[in-house]
Structure formats: C-alpha cells, structure tokens
C-alpha positions as CSV (number, residue, x, y, z in Angstrom):
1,X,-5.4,-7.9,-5.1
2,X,-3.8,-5.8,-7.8
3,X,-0.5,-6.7,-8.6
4,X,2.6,-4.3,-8.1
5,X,3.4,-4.8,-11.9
6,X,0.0,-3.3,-12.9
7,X,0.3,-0.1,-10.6
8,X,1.5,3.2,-11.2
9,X,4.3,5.1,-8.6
10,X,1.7,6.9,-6.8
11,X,-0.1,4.0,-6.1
12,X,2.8,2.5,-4.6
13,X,3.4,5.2,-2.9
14,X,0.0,5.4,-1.3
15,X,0.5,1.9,-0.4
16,X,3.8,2.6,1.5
17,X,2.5,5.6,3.2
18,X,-0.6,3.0,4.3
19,X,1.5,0.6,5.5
20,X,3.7,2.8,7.7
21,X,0.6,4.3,9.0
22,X,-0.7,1.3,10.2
23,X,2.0,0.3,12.0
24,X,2.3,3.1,13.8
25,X,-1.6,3.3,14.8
26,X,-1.4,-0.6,15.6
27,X,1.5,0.7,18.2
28,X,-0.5,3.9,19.1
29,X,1.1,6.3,17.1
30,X,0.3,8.8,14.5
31,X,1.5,9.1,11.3
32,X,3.6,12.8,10.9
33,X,3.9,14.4,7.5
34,X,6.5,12.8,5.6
35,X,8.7,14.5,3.1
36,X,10.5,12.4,0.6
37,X,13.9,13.2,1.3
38,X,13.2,12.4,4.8
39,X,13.9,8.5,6.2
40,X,11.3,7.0,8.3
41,X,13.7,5.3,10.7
42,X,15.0,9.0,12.2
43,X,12.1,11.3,11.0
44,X,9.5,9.7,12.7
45,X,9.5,9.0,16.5
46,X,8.9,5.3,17.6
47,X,9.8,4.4,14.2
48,X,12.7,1.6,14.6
49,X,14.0,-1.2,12.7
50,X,11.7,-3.6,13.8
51,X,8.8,-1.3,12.5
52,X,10.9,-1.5,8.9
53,X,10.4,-5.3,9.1
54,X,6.8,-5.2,9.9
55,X,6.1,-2.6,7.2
56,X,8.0,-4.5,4.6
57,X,6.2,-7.5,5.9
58,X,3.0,-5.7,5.4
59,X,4.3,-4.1,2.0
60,X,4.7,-8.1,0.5
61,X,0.9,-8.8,1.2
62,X,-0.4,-5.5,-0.5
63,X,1.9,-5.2,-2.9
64,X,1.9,-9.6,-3.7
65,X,5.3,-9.4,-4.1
66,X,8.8,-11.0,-2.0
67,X,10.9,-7.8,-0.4
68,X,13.9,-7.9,0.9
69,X,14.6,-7.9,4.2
70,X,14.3,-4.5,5.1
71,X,13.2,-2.1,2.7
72,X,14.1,0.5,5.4
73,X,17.7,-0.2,5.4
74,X,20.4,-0.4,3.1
75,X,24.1,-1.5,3.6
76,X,26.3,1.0,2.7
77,X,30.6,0.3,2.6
78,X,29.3,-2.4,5.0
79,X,27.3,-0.5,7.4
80,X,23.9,0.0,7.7
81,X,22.0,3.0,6.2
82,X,18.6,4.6,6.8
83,X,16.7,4.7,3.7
84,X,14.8,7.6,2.4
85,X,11.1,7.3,1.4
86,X,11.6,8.1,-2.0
87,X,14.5,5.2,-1.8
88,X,12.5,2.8,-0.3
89,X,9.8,4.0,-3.0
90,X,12.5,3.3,-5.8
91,X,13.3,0.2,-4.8
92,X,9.7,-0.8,-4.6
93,X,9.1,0.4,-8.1
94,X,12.0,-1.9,-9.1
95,X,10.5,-4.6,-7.8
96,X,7.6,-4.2,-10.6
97,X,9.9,-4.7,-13.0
C-alpha cells in the first residue's frame, strides 16, 4: 500500500471518489457525478452519516492513515456541517502532511 504522504491530490482524490463508490454499490446504489463544490451527504441520495463513517473507515485502510471521525462532517459554531468534496479532499491532503 502506498502511503498518503507519497501521493499526489489527484490520487487522493481518485481514492475518495473510490471509496464513496463502493459504499454506495455495497448498498445498491450508483455513484452520480460529483462536482466539487457539492457535499456528498445532500447531493447524493442514500448518502447519510453513517455512509460518512464507513467511507472514512474505508479511506484509513487505503489511504494507511488515522481520520477523524467523520471526514463528512465538520462542526461549525457548534453544529454540525456537511462537508464539501473538495473540503473533505483538503482535509485529507492535510493529513499527508
């Protein structure tokens, strides 16, 4: 497995795309087009939470890195937040650091 460190952003963000697409085919789903500015959680339909968790789950192996929680979600003023894909992509290229 190649580390995160060693990849560029479009390889993470292949692997992101991968890993939401594979939750949602495990579930029976299929994966819609996906813009950036867009957030997963209320673009795509099915696409909860607990999908976030498995995903970010999924992302750690992949990626052989520890994620937060939910990469899906972020707490803003105290409440949760969706998280766009180019966010969540952000915040997984800070991880490499």
């Amino acid at each position: 497995m190649t580390k995160l460190a060693t990849r560029n952003r479009e390889q993470i963000a292949a692997e992101l795309t991968a890993a939401i697409e594979s939750c949602l085919v495990a579930s029976g789903r299929t994966m819609p087009a996906l813009q950036g500015n867009q957030c997963p959680l209320t673009a795509i339909a099915g696409f909860d939470s607990l999908c976030g968790i498995e995903v970010t789950v999924d992302l750690q192996v992949r990626l052989g890195i520890r994620l937060e929680d939910n990469l899906f979600l972020e707490t803003d003023s105290g409440r949760p937040k969706a998280r766009t894909f180019n966010e969540i992509l952000e915040s997984l290229v800070d991880a490499a650091k």
